[in-house]
C-alpha positions in Angstrom: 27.7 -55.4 -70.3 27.1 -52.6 -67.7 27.4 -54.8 -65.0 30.7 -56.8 -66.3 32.0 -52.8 -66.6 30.9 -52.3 -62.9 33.0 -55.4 -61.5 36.2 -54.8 -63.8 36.1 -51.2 -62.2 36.0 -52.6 -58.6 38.5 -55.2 -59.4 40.8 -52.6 -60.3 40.0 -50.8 -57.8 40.4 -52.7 -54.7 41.7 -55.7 -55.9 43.0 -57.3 -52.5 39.0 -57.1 -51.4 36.8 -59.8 -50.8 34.2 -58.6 -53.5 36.5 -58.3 -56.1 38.3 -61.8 -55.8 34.7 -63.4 -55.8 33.4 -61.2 -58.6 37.2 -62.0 -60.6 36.2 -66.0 -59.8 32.8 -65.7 -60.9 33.7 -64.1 -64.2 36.6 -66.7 -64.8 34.6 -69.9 -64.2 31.4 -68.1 -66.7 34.2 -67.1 -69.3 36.0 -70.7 -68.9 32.4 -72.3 -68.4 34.3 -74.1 -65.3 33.3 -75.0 -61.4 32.2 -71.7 -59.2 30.7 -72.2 -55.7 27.7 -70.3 -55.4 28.0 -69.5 -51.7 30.5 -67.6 -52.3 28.2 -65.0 -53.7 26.7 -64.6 -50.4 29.4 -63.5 -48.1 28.7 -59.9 -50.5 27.4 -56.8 -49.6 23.8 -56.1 -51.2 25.2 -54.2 -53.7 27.8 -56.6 -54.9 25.3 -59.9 -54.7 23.1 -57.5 -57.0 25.9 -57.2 -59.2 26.8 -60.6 -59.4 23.4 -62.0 -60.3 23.3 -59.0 -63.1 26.8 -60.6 -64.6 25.1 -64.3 -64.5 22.1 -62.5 -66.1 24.1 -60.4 -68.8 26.3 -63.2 -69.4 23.6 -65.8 -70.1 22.1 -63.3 -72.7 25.3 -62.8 -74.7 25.3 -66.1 -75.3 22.0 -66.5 -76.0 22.1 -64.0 -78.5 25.8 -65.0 -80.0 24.3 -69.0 -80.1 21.4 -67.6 -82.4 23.3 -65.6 -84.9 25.3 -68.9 -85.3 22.2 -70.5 -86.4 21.6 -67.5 -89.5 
């Protein structure tokens, strides 16, 4: 979750910036499980391309983890 705290602090932070609008998208389409375009990603700084590959990363764990304690 450290890195979904990261991206909600520059989102409110500069919210009219590039990175934030494609961090905000990427977050939507993973919460909603809808369309994002991957390219996007790549018009980030290095900092912010890390970040969003940590949010795809932690966000694929939480649901790992929430899809096993479904099974118990």
């Amino acid at each position: 979750m450290r890195a979904i705290k990261e991206a909600r602090k520059l989102i409110e932070k500069t919210p009219e910036s590039d990175a934030a609008k494609i961090l905000s998208q990427l977050v939507l389409a993973l919460e909603a499980e809808g369309d994002f375009h991957i390219a996007d990603i790549y018009q980030l700084n290095d900092h912010d391309f890390k970040l969003a590959l940590e949010i795809r990363q932690e966000w694929g764990m939480d649901r790992h983890v929430a899809s096993r304690s479904k099974l118990f």
